[in-house]
Backbone as ProteinMPNN parsed JSONL, in Angstrom:
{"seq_chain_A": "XXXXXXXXXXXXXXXXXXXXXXXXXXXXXXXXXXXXXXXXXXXXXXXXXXXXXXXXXXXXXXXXXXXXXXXXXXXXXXXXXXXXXXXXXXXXXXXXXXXXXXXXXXXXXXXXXXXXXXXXXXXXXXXXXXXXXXXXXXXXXXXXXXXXXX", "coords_chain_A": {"N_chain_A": [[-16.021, -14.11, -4.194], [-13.792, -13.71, -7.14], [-11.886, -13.808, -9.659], [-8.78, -13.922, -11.135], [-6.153, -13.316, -9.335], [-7.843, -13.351, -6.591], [-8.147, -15.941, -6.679], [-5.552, -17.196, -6.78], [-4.651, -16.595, -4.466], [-6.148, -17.382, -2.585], [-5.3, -20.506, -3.81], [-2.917, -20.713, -2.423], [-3.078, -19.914, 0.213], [-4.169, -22.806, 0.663], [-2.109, -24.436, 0.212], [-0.342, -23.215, 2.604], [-1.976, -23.567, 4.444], [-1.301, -26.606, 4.35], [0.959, -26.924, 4.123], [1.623, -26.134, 6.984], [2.39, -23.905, 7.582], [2.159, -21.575, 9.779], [2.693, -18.479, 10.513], [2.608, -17.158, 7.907], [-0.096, -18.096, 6.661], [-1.625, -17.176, 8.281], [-1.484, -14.128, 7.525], [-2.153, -14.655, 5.382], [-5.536, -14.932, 5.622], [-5.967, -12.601, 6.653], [-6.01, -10.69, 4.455], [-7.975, -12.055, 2.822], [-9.784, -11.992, 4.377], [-10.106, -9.21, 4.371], [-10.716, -8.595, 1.788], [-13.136, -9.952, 1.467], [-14.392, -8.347, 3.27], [-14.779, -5.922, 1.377], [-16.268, -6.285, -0.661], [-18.369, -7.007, 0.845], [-19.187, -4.983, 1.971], [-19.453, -3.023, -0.484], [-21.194, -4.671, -2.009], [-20.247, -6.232, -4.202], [-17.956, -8.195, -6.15], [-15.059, -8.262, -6.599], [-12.499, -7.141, -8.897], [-9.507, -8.431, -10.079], [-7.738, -5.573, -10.475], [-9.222, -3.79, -8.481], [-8.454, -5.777, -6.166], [-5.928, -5.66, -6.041], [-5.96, -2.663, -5.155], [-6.718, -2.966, -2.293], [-4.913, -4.623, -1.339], [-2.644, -3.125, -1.25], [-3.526, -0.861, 0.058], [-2.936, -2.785, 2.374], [-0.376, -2.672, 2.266], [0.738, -0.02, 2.71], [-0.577, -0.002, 5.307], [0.841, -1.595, 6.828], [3.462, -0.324, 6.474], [3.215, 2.163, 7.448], [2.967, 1.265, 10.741], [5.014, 0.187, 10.545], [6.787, 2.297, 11.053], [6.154, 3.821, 12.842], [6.565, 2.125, 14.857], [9.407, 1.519, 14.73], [9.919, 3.898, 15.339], [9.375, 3.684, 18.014], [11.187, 1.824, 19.307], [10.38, -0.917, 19.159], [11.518, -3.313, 18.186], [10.767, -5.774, 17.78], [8.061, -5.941, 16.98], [8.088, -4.631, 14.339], [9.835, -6.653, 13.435], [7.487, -8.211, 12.726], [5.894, -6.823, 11.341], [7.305, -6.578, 9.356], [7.52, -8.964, 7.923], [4.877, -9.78, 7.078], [4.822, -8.04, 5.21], [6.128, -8.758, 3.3], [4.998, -11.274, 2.604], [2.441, -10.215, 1.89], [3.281, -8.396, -0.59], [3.684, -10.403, -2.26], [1.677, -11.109, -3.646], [1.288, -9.026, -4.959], [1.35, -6.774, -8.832], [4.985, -7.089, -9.915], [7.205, -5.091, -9.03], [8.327, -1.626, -9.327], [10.904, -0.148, -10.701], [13.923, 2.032, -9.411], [15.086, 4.109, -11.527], [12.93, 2.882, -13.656], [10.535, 4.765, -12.288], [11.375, 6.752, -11.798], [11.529, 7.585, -14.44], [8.84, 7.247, -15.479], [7.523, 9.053, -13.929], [8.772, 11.062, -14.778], [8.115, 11.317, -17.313], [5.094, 11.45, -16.842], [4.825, 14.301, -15.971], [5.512, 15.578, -17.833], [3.537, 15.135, -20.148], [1.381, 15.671, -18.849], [1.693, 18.607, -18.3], [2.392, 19.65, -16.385], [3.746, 22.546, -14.446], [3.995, 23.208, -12.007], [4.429, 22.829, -8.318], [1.13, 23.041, -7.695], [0.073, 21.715, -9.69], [0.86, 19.392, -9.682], [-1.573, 16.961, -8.517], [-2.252, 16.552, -10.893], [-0.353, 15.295, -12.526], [-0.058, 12.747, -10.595], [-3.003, 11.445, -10.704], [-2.503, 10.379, -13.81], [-0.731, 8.425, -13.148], [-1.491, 7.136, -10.77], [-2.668, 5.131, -11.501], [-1.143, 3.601, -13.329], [0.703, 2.682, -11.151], [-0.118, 1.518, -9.4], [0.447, -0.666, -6.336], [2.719, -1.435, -7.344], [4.782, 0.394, -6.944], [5.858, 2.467, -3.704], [3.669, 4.776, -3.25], [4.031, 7.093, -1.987], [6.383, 8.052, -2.07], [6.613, 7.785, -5.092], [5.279, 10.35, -4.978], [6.706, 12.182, -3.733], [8.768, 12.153, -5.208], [7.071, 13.759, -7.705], [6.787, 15.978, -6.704], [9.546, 16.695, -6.346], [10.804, 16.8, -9.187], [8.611, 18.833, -10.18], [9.437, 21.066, -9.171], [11.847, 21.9, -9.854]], "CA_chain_A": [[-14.75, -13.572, -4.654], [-13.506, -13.943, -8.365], [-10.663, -13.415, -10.142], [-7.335, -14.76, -11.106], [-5.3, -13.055, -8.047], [-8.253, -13.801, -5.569], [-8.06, -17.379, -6.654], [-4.006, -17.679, -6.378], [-4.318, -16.256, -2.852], [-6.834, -18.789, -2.088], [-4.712, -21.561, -3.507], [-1.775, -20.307, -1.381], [-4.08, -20.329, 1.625], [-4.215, -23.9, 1.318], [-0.622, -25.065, 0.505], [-0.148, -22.442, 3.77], [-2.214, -24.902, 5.641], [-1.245, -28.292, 3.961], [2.82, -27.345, 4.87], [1.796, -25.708, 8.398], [2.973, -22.418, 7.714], [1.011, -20.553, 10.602], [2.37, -17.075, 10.169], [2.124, -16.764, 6.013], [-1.696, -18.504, 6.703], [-2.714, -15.43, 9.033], [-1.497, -13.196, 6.813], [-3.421, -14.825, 3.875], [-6.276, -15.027, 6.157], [-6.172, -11.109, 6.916], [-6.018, -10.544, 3.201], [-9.158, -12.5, 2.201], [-10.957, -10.831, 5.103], [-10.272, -7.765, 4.003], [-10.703, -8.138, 0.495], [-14.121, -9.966, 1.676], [-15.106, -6.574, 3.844], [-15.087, -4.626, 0.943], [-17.286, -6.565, -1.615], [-19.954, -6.883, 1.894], [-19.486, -3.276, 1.802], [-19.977, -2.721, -1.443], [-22.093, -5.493, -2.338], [-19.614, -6.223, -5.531], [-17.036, -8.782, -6.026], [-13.603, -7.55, -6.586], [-11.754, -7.71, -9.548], [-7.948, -8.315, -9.71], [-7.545, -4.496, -9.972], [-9.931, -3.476, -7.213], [-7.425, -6.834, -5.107], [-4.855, -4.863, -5.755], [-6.018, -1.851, -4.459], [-6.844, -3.602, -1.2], [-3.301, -4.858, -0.792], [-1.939, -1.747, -1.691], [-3.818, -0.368, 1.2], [-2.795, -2.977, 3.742], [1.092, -2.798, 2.475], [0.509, 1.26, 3.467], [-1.081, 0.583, 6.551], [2.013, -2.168, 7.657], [4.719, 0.269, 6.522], [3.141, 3.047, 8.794], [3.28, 0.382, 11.342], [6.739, -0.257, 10.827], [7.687, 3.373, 10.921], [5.696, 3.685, 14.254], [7.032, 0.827, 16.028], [10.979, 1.5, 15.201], [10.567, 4.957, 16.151], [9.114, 3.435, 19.526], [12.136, 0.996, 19.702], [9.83, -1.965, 19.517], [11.63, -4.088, 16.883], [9.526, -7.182, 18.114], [6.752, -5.509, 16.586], [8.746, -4.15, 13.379], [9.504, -7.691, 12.536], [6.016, -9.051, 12.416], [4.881, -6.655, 10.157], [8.12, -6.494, 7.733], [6.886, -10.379, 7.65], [3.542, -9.373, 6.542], [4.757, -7.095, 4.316], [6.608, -9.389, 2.67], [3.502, -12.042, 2.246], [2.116, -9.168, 1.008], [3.769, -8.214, -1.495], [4.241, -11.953, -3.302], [0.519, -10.925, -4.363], [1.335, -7.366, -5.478], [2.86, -7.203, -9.251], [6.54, -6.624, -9.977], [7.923, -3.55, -7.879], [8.906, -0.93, -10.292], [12.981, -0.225, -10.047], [14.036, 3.709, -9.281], [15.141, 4.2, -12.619], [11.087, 2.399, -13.842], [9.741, 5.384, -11.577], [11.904, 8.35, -12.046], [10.69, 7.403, -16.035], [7.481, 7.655, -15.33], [7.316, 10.586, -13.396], [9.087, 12.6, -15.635], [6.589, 11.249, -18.609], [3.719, 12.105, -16.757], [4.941, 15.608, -16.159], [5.741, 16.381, -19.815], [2.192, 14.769, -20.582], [0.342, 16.598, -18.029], [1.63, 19.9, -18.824], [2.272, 20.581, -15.133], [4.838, 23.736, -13.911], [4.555, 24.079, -10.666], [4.077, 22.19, -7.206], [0.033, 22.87, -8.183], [-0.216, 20.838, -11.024], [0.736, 17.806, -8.758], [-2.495, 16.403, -8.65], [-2.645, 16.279, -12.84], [0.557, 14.472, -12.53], [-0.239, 12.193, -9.796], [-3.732, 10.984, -12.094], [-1.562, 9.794, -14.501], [0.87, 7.719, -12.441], [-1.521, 6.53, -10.075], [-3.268, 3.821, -11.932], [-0.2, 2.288, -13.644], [1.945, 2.27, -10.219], [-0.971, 0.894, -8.126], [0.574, -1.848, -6.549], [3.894, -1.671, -7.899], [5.181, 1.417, -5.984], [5.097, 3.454, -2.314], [2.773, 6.0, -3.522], [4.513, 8.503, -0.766], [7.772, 7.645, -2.691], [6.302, 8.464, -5.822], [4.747, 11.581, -4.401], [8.045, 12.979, -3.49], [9.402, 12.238, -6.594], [6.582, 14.497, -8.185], [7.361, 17.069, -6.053], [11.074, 17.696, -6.814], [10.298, 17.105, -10.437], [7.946, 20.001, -10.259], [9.79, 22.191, -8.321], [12.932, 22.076, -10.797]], "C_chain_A": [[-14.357, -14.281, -5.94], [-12.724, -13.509, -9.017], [-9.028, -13.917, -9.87], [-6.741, -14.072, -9.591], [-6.248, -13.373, -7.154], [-8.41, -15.587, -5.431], [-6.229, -17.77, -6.325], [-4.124, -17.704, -4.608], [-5.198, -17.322, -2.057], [-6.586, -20.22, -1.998], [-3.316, -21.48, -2.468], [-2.226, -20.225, -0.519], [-3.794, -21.709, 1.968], [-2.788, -24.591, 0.931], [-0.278, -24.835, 1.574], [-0.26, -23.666, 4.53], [-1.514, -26.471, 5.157], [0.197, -28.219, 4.961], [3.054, -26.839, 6.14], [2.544, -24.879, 8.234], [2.323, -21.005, 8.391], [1.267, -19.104, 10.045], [1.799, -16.598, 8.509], [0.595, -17.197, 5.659], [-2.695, -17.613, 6.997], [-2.634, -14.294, 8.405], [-2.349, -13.195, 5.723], [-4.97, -14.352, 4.442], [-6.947, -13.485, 6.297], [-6.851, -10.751, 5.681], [-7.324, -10.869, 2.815], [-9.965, -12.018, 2.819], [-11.41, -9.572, 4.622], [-10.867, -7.01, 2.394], [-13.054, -8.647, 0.654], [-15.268, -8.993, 2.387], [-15.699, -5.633, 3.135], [-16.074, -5.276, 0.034], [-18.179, -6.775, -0.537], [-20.207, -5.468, 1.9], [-20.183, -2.878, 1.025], [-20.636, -3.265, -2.519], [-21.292, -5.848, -4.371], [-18.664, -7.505, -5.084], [-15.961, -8.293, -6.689], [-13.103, -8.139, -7.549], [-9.996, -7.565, -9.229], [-7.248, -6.451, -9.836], [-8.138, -3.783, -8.715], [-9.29, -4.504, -5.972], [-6.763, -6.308, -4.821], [-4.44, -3.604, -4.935], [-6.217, -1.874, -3.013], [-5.894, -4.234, -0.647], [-2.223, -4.131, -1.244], [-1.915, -0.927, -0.409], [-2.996, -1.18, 2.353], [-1.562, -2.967, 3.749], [1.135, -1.127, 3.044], [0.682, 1.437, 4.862], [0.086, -0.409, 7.51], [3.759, -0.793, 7.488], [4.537, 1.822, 7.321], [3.627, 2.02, 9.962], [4.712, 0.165, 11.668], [7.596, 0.799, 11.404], [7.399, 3.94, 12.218], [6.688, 3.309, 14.999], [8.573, 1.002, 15.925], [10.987, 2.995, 15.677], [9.735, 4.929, 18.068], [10.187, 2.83, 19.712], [11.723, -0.476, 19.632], [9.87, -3.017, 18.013], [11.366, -5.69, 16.854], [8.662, -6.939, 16.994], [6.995, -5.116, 14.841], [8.634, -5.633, 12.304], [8.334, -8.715, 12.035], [5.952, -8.705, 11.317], [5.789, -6.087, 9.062], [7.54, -7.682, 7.014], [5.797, -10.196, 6.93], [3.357, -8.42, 5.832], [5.143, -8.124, 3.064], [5.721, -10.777, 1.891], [3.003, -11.423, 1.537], [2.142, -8.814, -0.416], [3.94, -9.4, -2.699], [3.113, -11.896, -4.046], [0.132, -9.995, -5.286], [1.712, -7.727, -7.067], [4.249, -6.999, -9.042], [6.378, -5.609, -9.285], [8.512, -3.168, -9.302], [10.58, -0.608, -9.582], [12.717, 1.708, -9.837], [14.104, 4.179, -10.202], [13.297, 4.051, -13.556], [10.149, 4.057, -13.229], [10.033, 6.791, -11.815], [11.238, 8.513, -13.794], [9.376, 7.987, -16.039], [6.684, 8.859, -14.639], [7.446, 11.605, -14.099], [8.347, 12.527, -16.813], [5.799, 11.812, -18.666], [3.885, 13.561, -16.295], [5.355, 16.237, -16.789], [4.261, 15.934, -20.219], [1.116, 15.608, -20.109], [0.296, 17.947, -17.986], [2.399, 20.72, -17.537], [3.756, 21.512, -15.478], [5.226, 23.629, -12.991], [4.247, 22.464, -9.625], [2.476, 22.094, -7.086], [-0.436, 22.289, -8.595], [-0.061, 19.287, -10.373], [-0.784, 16.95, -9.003], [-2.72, 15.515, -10.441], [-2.069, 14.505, -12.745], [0.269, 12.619, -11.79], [-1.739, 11.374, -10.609], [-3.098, 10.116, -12.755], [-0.908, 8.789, -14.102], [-0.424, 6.572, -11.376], [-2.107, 4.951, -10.359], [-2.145, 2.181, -12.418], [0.648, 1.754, -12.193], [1.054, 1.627, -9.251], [-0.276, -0.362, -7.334], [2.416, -2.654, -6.216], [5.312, -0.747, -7.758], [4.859, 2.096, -4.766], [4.303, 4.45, -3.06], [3.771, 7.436, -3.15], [5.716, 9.013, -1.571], [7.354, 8.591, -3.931], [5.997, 10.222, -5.624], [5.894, 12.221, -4.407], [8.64, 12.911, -4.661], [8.994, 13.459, -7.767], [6.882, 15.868, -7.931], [8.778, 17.802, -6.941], [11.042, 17.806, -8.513], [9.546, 18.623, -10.479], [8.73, 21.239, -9.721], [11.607, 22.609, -9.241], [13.197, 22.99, -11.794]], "O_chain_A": [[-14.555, -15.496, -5.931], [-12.865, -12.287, -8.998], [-8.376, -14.166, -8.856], [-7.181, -14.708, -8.633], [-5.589, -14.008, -6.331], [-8.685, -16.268, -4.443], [-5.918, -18.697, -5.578], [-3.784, -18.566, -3.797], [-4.852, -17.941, -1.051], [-6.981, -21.026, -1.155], [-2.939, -22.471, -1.843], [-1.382, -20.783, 0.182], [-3.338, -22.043, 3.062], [-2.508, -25.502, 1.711], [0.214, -25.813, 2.137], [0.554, -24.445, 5.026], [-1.353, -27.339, 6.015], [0.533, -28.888, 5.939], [4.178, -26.881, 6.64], [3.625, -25.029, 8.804], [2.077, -19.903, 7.9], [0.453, -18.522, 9.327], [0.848, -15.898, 8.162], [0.052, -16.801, 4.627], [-3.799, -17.296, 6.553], [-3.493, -13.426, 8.56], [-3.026, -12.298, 5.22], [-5.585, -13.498, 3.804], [-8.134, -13.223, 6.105], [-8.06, -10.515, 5.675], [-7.963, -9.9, 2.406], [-10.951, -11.532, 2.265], [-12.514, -9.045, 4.492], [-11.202, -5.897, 1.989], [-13.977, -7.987, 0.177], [-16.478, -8.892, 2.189], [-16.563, -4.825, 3.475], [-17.035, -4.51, -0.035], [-19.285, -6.729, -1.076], [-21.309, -4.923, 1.838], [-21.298, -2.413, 1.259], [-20.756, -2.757, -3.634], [-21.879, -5.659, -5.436], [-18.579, -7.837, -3.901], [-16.352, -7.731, -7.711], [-13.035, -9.368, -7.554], [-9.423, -6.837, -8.419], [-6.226, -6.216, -9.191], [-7.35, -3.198, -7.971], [-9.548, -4.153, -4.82], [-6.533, -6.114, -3.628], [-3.396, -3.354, -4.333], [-5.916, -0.846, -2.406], [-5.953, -4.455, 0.562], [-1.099, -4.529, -1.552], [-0.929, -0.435, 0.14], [-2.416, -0.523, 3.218], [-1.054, -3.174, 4.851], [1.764, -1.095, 4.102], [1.369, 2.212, 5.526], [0.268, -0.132, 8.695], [4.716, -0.61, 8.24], [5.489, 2.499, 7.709], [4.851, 1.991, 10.092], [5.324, 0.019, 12.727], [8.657, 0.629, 12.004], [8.309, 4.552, 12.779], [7.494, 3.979, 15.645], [9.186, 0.679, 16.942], [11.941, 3.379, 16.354], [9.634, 5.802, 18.931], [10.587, 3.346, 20.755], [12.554, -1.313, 19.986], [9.009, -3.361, 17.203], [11.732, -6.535, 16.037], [8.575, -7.772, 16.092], [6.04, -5.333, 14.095], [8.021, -5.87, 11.263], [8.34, -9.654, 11.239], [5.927, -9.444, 10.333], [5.409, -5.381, 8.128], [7.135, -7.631, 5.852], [5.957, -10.651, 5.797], [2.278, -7.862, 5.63], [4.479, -8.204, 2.031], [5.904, -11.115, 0.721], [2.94, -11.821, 0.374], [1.223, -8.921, -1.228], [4.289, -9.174, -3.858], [3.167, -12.489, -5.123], [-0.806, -9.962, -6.082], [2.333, -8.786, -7.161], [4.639, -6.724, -7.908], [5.248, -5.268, -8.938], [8.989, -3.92, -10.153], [11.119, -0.778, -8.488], [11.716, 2.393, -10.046], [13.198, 5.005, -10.311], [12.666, 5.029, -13.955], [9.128, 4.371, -13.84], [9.256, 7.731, -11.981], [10.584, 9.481, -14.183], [8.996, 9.042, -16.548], [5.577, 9.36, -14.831], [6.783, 12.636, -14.21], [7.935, 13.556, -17.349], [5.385, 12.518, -19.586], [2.785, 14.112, -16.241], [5.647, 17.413, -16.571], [3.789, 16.88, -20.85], [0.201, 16.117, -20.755], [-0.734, 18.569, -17.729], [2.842, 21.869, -17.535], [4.575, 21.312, -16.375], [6.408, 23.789, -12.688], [3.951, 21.356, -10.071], [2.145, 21.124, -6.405], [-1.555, 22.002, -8.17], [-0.765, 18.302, -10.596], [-0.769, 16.22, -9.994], [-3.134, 14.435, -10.863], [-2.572, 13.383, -12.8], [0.398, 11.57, -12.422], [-1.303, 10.438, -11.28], [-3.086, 8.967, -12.313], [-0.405, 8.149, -15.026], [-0.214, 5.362, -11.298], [-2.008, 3.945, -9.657], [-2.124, 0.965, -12.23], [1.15, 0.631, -12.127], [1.578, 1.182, -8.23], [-0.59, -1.374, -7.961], [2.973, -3.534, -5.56], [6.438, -0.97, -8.204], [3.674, 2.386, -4.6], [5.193, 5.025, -3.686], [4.08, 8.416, -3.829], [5.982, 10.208, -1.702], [7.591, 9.799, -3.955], [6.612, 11.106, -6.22], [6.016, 12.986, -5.364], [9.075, 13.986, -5.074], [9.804, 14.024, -8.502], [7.168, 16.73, -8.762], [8.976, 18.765, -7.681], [11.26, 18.895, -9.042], [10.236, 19.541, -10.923], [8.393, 22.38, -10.036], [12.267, 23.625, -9.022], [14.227, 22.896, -12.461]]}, "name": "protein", "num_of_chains": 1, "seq": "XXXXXXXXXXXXXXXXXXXXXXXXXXXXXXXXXXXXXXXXXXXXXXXXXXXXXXXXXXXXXXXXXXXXXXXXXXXXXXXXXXXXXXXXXXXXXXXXXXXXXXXXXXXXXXXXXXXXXXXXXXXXXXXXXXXXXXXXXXXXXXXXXXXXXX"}
């Protein structure tokens, strides 16, 4: 593994352990697994964009999780993995603001040409590289939508 963000997360691993911070350790721990899964996969080592995309995925797959578990009632389970969203995220960059996003949406659908609810995809291209990271996707998505449909 190589690259500035897989090296931060590695030194934050071990402050984790030095100050006995079990949960923010297992979360790191997940993280490096996962990011280590995919370069065994794909016999590559991961740069800090290809990191990103890998904790892009696992902030996804906790905020299903979340959306699960409170519509079970099981806000035990909710707060783990807001926790581990929140770890998460300290690796991600900046979070774009609503204002940052509504911008960029409406950019890339004067750029892209789109009309309709069709053209989505064009749009979506455009958007998805810079927001990797730095927005819900889903969020975005919907945003494209009513844009288009205006």
């Amino acid at each position: 593994m190589s690259g500035l963000l897989t090296d931060r997360i590695k030194d934050d691993m071990k402050a984790s352990m030095k100050g006995g911070n079990k949960a923010r350790l297992q979360v790191i721990r997940l993280i490096l697994a996962a990011i280590k899964q995919v370069e065994v996969d794909e016999r590559i080592v991961l740069d800090d964009e290809r990191t990103i995309v890998v904790l892009d995925k696992m902030l996804k797959q906790r905020r299903e999780s979340i959306r699960l578990f409170a519509d079970a009632g099981r806000t035990d389970l909710v707060d783990i993995e807001e926790a581990e969203v929140l770890v998460i995220q300290d690796f991600l960059p900046q979070a774009l603001s609503e204002d940052e996003i509504d911008g960029m949406v409406n950019a890339a659908v004067a750029e892209s040409g789109a009309e309709s609810v069709k053209d989505m995809g064009k749009v979506m291209a455009l958007l998805k590289g810079k927001m990797q990271g730095r927005a819900d996707m889903s969020i975005v998505s919907t945003k494209i939508k009513v844009a288009l449909s205006q």
